[in-house]
C-alpha positions, -999 to +999 in steps of 0.1 A: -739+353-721-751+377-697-739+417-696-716+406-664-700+382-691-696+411-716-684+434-694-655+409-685-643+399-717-641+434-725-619+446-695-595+414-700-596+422-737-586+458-731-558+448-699-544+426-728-541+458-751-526+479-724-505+454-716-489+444-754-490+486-761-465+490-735-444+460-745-445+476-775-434+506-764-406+495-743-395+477-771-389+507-788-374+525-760-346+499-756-338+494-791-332+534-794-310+526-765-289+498-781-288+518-811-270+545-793-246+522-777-237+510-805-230+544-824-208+553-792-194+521-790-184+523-829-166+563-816-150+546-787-133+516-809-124+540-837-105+567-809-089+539-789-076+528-821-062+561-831-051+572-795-033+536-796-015+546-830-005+582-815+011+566-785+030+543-805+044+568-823+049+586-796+069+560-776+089+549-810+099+582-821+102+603-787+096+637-786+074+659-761+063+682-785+035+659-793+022+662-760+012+699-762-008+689-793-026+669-776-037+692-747-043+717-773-067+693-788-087+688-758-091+727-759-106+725-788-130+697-781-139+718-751-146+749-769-168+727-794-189+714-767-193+751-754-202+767-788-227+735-795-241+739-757-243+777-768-268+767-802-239+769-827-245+738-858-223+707-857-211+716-893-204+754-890-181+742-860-163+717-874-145+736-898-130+768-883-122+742-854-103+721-876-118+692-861-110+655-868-139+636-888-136+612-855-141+639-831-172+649-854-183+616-847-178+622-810-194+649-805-220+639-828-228+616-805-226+631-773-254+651-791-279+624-790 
């Protein structure tokens, strides 16, 4: 084999190694992805649930008063986001907020 010969294998051998590296990489990058989906996918089921519950009761037992709960909720989930937006922990939130273990989850996710 001459050095031309050489010098060919060599780039094809080394286009081959780009080429499977970024497969690989790629790879990676979409299962993250999926992997993320699937943790807000698993928040999503888990509030549907629970909103479809709180509805239920609200529509067999009447009552408004429920209703300002729930606005006052979405305060609260407001001025979570804020405070973790402003560098405050998850945890040291979570508490004094009074926050749900599935809003937790939520916002734990909207996180990453």
């Amino acid at each position: 084999m001459n050095t031309f010969s050489w010098i060919l294998l060599a780039t094809l051998g080394g286009a081959c190694i780009c080429g499977y590296t970024l497969l690989l990489l790629q790879s990676i990058r979409q299962h993250k992805q999926i992997t993320d989906l699937q943790a807000q996918l698993d928040v999503f089921v888990d509030t549907s649930i629970n909103v479809a519950r709180s509805v239920d009761r609200l529509v067999h037992n009447g009552g408004s008063d429920k209703l300002v709960n729930v606005a006052s909720r979405r305060w609260i989930l407001q001025e979570a986001k804020s405070r973790l937006n402003g560098g405050e922990s998850l945890l040291d939130i979570a508490t004094p907020l009074g926050l749900s273990k599935d809003e937790v989850r939520l916002l734990n996710t909207q996180l990453h």
